[in-house]
N, C-alpha and C positions, 0 to 999 in steps of 0.2 A: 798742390792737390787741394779741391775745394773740401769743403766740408763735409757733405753729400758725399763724395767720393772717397771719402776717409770710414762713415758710419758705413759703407755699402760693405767696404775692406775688414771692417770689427765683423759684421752681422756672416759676413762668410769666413771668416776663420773661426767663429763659433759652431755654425754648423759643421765646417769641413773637420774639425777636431772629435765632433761626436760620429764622423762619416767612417773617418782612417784610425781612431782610437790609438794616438801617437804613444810611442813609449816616453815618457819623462822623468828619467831616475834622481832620484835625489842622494845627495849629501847632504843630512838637513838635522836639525836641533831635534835630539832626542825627549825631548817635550812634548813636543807638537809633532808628531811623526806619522800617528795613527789620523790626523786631523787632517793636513798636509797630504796622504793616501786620499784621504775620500774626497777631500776634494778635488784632486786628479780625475777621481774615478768619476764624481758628478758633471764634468767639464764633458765627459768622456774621453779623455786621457788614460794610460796604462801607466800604472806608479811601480814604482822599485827603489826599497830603500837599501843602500850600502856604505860599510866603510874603510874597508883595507883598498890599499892603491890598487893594488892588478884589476879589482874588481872595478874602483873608479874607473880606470885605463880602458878595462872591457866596455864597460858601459857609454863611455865617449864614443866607442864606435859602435855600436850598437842602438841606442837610443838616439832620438831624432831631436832632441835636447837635452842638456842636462842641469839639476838646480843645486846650486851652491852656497848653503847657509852655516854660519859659522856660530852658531847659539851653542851653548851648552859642549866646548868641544872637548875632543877625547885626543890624548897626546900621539896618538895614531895619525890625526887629522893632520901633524906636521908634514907628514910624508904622502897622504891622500893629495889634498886639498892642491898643492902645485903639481904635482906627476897628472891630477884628471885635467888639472886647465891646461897643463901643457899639453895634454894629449886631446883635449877638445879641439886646443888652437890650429894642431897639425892635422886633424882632422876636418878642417872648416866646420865647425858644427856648430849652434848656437848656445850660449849657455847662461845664465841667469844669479846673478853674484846678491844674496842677502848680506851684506856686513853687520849683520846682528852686533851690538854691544861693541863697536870698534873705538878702543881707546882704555879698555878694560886688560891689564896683562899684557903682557910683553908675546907671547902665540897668536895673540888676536890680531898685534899690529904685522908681526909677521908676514904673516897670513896673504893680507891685503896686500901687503907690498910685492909679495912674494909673486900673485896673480896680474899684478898692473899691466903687464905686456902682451899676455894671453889676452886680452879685450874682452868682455864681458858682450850680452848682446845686450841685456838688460842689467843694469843696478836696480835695486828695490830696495826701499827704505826708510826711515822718518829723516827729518829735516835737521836731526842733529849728527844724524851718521853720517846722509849725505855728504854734510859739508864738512866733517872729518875726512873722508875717503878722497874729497878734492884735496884738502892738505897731505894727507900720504901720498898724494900721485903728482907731487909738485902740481899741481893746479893752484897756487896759493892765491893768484889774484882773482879769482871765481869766486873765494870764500871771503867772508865777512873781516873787517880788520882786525887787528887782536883785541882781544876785552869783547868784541860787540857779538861773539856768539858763544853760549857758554857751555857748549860740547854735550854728551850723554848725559844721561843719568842713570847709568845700568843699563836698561834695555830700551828707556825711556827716553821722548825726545826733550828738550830743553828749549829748543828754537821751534818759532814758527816755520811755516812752510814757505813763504814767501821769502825768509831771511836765506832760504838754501834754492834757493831759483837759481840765479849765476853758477852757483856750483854744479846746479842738474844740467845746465846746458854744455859747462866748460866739459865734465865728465862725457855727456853725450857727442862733444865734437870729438874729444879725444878718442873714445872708443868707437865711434859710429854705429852707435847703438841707440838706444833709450834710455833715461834715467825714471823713475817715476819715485816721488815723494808722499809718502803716507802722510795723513790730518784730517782735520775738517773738512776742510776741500783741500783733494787729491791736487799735485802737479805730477805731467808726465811732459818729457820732452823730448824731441830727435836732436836736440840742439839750434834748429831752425826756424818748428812749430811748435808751440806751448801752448797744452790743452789744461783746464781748470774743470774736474769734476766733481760733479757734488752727490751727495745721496748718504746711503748706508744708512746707520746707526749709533747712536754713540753704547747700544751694548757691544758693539764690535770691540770695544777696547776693554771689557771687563771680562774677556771669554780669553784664554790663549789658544795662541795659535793663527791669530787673524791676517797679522801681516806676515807669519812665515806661509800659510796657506796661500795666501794673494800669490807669494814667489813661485810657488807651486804651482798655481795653475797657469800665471804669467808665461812659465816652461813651458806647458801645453802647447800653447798656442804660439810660441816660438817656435816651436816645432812645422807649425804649418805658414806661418805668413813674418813679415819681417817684424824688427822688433817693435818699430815706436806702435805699429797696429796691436802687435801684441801683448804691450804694456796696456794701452787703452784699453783694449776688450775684456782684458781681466782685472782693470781698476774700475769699467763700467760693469760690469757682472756681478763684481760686490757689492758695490752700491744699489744696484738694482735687488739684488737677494736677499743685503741686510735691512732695507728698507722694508722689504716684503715679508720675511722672519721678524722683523719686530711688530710689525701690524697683526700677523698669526699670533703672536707670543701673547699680546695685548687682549686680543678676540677671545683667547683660554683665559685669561688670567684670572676672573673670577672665582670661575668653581675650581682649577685648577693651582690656583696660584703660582701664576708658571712665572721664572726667572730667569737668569742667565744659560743654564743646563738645560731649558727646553730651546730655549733661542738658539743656542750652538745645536742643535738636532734640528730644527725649524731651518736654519740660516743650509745646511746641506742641502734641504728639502726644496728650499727655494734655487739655492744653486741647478739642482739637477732637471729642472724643469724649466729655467732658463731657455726662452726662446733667441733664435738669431736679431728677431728685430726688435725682443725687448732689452737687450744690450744694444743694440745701433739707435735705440732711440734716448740712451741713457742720457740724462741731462749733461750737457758739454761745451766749451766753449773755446774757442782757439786764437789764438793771438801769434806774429810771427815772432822770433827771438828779441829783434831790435826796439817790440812796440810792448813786449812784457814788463 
């Protein structure tokens, strides 16, 4: 697929998402919940937050994807979190795996291990989860040798994003999905083609909720087109948004002395007015697996 034909594929599952208003429920960090909704809702996405299983289960079939973030989790989540992937799986549905904080607690690795088989469409992540989630899923030769990556820090990455390349690709053969790596400049990958985007903000990283949001709306647009299109269009739409809420935030700043809490009100703002061809024109650039 050239390039052109890739931007053409983001610029209509943008549209098409604000066309059919896809349902995309989460299981998601009780932190970032209220954040995570509207960004659904700026996407034009339909959000639905739960967490007991039956409800997970309902919503695998119901919802035309579903987002699975394991932040802040509640001991209910033992019994949610694999009953919904197993029931996305036997559902063929698409569904969207955050490994928030994976390495933290003995429920967390669980977790992860527990969904390995169910296939995710998308992993979403920073560079240190990533390449954790390759070592839980026996991928160990994807990830870095021992010593040269030195795992989470809480919620935080530790590793660059190029240090978890291999791992996004090994993950994305394995599940034939997408992997996409949160940074400076994004990595997302189908395992074939490795796209490098650039933009956003660096108040993206002083607001929460930013990359459980990204997963969020990554769901959305799972919902209507496949995945690696779908990782891209929601790592190009925040890049385009946070870049454009920080120039807002900046433009007030004077008389208002605007900072991170107008930026997160600003950065929706920009979300929801998000054109099809100002995400397909998001700065991007693609490389095949073998030349990454």
């Amino acid at each position: 697929m050239t390039e052109t034909e890739l931007r053409a594929l983001m610029a209509r599952a943008v549209r098409e998402a604000r066309e059919v208003c896809p349902l995309a429920p989460s299981i998601t960090n009780t932190v970032t919940q209220n954040f995570v909704a509207n960004a659904q809702l700026a996407v034009g996405g339909s959000a639905a937050m739960v967490y007991l299983p039956d409800e997970g289960e309902c919503v695998a079939e119901a919802g035309g994807a579903v987002y699975i973030n394991l932040g802040t989790l509640m001991p209910v989540y033992e019994e949610t979190v694999p009953r919904t992937a197993r029931a996305l799986a036997a559902a063929h549905k698409p569904w969207v795996l955050d490994p928030v904080g994976v390495g933290i607690g003995s429920l967390r690795t669980h977790l992860i291990e527990a969904v390995r088989d169910c296939k995710p469409a998308i992993v979403r992540g920073n560079a240190s989860e990533i390449i954790a989630v390759a070592k839980l899923w026996g991928l160990d030769e994807a990830s870095p040798a021992e010593g040269d990556a030195e795992g989470p820090r809480g919620v935080d990455t530790t590793d660059a994003v190029d240090a978890a390349e291999a791992a996004a690709r090994a993950i994305a053969r394995f599940t034939g999905g997408a992997v996409a790596v949160s940074g400076p400049i994004d990595l997302v990958t189908d395992g074939c083609t490795t796209a490098r985007l650039e933009g956003g903000s660096p108040l993206m990283t002083r607001i929460t909720g930013s990359g459980c949001s990204l997963g969020g709306v990554a769901t959305v647009y799972a919902a209507v087109t496949d995945p690696f299109v779908a990782a891209l269009a929601a790592t190009a739409a925040y890049n385009v948004a946070g870049a454009a809420a920080e120039h807002a935030v900046a433009a007030e700043a004077a008389p208002l002395a605007a900072g991170t809490g107008s930026f997160q009100v600003a950065f929706l703002d920009e979300l929801s007015r998000l054109s099809p061809e100002a995400v397909a024109e998001a700065p991007l650039s693609l490389s095949p697996a073998d030349e990454a």
